[in-house]
C-alpha positions in Angstrom: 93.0 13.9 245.5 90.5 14.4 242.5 91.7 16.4 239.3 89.1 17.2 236.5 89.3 17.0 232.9 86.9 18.6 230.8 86.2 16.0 227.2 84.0 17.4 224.4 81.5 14.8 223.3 81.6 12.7 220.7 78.1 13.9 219.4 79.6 17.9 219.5 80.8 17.4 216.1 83.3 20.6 214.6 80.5 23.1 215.9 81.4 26.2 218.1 78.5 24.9 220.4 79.7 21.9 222.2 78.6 19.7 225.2 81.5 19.2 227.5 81.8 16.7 230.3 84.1 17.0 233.7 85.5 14.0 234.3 87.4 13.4 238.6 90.5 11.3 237.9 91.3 10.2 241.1 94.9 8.7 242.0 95.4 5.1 243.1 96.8 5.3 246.8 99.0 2.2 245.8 100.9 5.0 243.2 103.0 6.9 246.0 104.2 10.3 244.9 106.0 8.8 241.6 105.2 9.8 238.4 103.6 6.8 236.7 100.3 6.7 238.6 97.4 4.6 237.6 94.6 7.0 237.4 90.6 5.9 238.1 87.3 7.9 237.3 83.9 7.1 237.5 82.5 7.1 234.6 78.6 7.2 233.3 77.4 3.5 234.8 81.3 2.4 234.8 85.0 2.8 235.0 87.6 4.5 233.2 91.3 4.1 233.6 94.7 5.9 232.6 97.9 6.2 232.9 99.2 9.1 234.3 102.3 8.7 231.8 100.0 8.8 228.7 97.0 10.1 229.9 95.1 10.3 226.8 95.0 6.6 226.5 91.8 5.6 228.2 90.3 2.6 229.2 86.3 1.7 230.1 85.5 -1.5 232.0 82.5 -2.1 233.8 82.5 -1.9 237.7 82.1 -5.8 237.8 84.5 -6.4 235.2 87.3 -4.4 237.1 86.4 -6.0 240.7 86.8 -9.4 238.8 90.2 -8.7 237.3 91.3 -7.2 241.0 90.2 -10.2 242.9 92.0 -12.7 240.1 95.3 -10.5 240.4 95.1 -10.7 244.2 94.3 -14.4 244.1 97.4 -14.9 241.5 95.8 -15.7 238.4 98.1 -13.8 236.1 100.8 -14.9 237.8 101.5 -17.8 235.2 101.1 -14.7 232.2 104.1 -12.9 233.6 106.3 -16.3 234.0 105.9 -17.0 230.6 103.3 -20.1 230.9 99.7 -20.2 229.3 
C-alpha cells in the first residue's frame, strides 16, 4: 500500500509559486498492522526512510548503501552493537 506526501522544494523559497514533489511511502511488510511502521520511498536516484511514529524525520541512503546495511543485519553484524561490545 503506497501513501503520497506532497514536499515543497527546497529551491521554492517563501514564494506563492512553488515546485512541489509527490513522494509514495510505501510500508515495510515486516511492520504488521502496528503503529510504528518503518516507512520506504524511492527517492530521485536513491532511498528515503521514516518512521511512521515521527514521520518528518527522514533519512536518504543510497540503494547500495541500504542493501549493504540489510545483508550485514541479516548476516549479524550488529549483533555485537546491541550486546554492548565494539
Amino acid at each position: 500500500m503506497s501513501t503520497y506526501q506532497w514536499r515543497k522544494s527546497s529551491y521554492s523559497g517563501d514564494a506563492g509559486n512553488c515546485v512541489n514533489v509527490a513522494i509514495a511511502w510505501r510500508k515495510s511488510s515486516y511492520s504488521a498492522d502496528a503503529g510504528n511502521c518503518v516507512n520506504v520511498a524511492a527517492h530521485g536516484n536513491g532511498i528515503a526512510l521514516r518512521e511512521s511514529d515521527d514521520p518528518d524525520v527522514i533519512l536518504s541512503t543510497t540503494r547500495a548503501s541500504l542493501r549493504a546495511f540489510i545483508r550485514g543485519a541479516k548476516d549479524g553484524a550488529f549483533d555485537r552493537i546491541q550486546e554492548g561490545g565494539a
